[in-house]
TORRO-159538 format. One record per residue (C-alpha): residue number from 0; x, y, z; residue in three letters. Coordinates in pm, 1 decimal, decimal comma, padded with zeros to 6 digits, always signed. Layout:
! residues N
  pos        xx        yy        zz  code
  NUM         X         Y         Z   ALA
...
***
This chain:
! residues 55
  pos        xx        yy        zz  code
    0  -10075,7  -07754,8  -05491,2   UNK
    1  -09947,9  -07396,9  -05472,5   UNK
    2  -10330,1  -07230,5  -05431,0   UNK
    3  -10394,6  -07509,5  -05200,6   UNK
    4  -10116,2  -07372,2  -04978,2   UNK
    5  -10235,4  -07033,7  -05068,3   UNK
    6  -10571,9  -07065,1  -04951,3   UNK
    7  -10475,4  -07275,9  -04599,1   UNK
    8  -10204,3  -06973,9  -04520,0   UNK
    9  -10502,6  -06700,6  -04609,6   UNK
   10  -10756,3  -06891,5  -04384,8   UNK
   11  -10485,7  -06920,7  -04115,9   UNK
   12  -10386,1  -06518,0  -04101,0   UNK
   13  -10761,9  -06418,8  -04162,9   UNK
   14  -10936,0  -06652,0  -03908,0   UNK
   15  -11178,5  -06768,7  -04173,9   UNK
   16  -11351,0  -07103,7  -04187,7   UNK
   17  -11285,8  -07341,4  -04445,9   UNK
   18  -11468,2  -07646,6  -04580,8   UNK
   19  -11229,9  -07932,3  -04618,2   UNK
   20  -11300,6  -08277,9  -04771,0   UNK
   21  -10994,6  -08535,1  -04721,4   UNK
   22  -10993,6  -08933,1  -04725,6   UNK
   23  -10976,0  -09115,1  -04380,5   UNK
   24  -10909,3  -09518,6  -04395,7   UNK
   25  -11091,9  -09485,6  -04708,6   UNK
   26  -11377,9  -09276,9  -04677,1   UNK
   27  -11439,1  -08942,2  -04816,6   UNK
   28  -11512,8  -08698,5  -04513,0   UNK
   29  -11573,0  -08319,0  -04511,1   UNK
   30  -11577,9  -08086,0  -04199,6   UNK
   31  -11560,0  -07730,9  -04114,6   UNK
   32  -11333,2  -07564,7  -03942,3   UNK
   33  -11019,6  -07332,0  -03849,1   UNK
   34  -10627,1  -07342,1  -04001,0   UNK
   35  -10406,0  -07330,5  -03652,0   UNK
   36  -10117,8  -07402,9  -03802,3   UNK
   37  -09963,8  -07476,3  -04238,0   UNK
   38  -09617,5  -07564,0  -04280,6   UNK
   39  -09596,7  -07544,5  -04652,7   UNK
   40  -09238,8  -07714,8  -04689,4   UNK
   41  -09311,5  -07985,8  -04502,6   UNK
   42  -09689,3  -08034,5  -04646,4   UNK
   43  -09836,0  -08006,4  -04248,0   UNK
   44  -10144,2  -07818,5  -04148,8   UNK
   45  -10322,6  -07838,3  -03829,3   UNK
   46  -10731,7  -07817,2  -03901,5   UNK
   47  -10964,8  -07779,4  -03566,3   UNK
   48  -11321,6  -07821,1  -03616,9   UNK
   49  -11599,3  -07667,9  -03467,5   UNK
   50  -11593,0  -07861,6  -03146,0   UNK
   51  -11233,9  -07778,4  -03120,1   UNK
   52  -11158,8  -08150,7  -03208,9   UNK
   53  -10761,2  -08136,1  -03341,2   UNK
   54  -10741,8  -08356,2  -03720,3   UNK
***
C-alpha cells in the first residue's frame, strides 16, 4: 500500500498520467488519466480521465 500512495502523490506533483485498473460493480476496468487530488490517511484520491470525467 505504501508505493501505491507513493506513486498516486508522484503522479499528482508531476502532472503525469497514470494507468489505473480498479473493480466497478464487479467488473475489472482500466482508464487513463490525471491524480487531482490523494489523501493518503484517509485512503481518497480523485482520478480524472481524459475527457475530464471525475471517478
Amino acid at each position: 500500500m505504501e508505493q501505491v500512495n507513493f506513486t498516486l502523490i508522484e503522479a499528482l506533483h508531476t502532472n503525469k498520467q497514470v494507468y489505473l485498473t480498479y473493480y466497478k460493480n464487479g467488473q475489472h476496468i482500466s482508464d487513463t488519466g490525471f491524480i487531482q487530488f490523494v489523501d493518503s490517511l484517509g485512503n481518497l484520491f480523485v482520478f480524472i480521465d481524459g475527457v475530464f470525467d471525475i471517478k
